[in-house]
N, C-alpha and C positions, 0 to 999 in steps of 0.2 A: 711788333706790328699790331696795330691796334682795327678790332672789325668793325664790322658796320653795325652793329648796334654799340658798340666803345662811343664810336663818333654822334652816334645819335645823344647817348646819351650825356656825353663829354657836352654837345649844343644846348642839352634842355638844359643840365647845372650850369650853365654858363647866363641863363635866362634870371636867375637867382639875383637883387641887388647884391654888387661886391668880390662877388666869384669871377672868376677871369679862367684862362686855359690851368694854368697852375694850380688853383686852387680846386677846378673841377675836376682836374688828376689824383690831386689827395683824395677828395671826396669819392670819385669810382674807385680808389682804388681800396677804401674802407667801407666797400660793398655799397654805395649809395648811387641807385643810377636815378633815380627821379627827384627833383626837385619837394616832392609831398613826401617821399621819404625820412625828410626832415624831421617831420612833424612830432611834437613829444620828444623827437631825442636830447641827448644830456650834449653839451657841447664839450661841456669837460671831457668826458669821458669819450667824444672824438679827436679830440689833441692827445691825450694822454694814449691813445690807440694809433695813432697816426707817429706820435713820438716813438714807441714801443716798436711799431713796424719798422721805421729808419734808424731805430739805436740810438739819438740822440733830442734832445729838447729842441725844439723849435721855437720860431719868436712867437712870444706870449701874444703876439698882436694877432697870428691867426690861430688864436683862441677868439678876439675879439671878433674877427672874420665868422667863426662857427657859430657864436652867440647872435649876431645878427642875420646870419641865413636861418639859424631855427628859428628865432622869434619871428622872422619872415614870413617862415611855414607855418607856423602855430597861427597866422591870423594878423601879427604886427603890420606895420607900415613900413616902408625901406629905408631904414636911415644909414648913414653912413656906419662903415666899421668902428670906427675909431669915436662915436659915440657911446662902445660899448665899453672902453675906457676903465673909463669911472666906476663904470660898476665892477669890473674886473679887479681892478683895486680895492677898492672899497672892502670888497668880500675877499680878498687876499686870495685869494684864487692861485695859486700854483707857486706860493710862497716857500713850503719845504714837502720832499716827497709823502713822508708820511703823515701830514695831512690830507693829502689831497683824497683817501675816500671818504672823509669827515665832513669837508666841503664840498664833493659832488652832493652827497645823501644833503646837505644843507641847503643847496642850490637847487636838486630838485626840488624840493621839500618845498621851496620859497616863490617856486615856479609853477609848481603844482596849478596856482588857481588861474595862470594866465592861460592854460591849454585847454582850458575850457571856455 
């Protein structure tokens, strides 16, 4: 049973380009109830939190979903998810487990200068 601040805040993530009722469920339920909340976080590192809560891998795409509501937060423009794609690829991104804190730390790192 979900309270009245759930729903409040379940409405404001849903304000986010891209996020819909599902994805604003991940997102509260990985402690995010505001939209600015976003801001500066690693998106990797809320897939790989969001995968770890439910036991198994999710689709790599909402990764690209998390990439583009932070860059949203951080200051971007709303583009689509699936523009985040390519870059997801590009930087292999969730290619074998034990890379993946080589490539968060890389992707912050790479990210760094856009959060300012």
């Amino acid at each position: 049973m979900s309270t009245e601040n759930d729903r409040r805040a379940l409405a404001a993530l849903q304000t986010l380009p891209n996020v819909g009722p599902s994805i604003a469920r991940d997102l509260l339920r990985l402690g995010i109830t505001k939209p600015k909340q976003l801001a500066g976080r690693d998106p990797l590192h809320l897939y790989s939190k969001l995968c770890a809560l439910d036991g198994k891998r999710h689709d790599p795409c909402l990764l690209d979903v998390f990439m583009a509501a932070v860059a949203f937060a951080n200051g971007g423009p709303a583009r689509p998810w699936w523009t985040f794609t390519p870059e997801r690829k590009a930087k292999q991104l969730l290619d074998t487990p034990r890379a993946a804190p080589q490539k968060v730390k890389a992707w912050a790192r790479a990210n760094a200068s856009r959060r300012s």
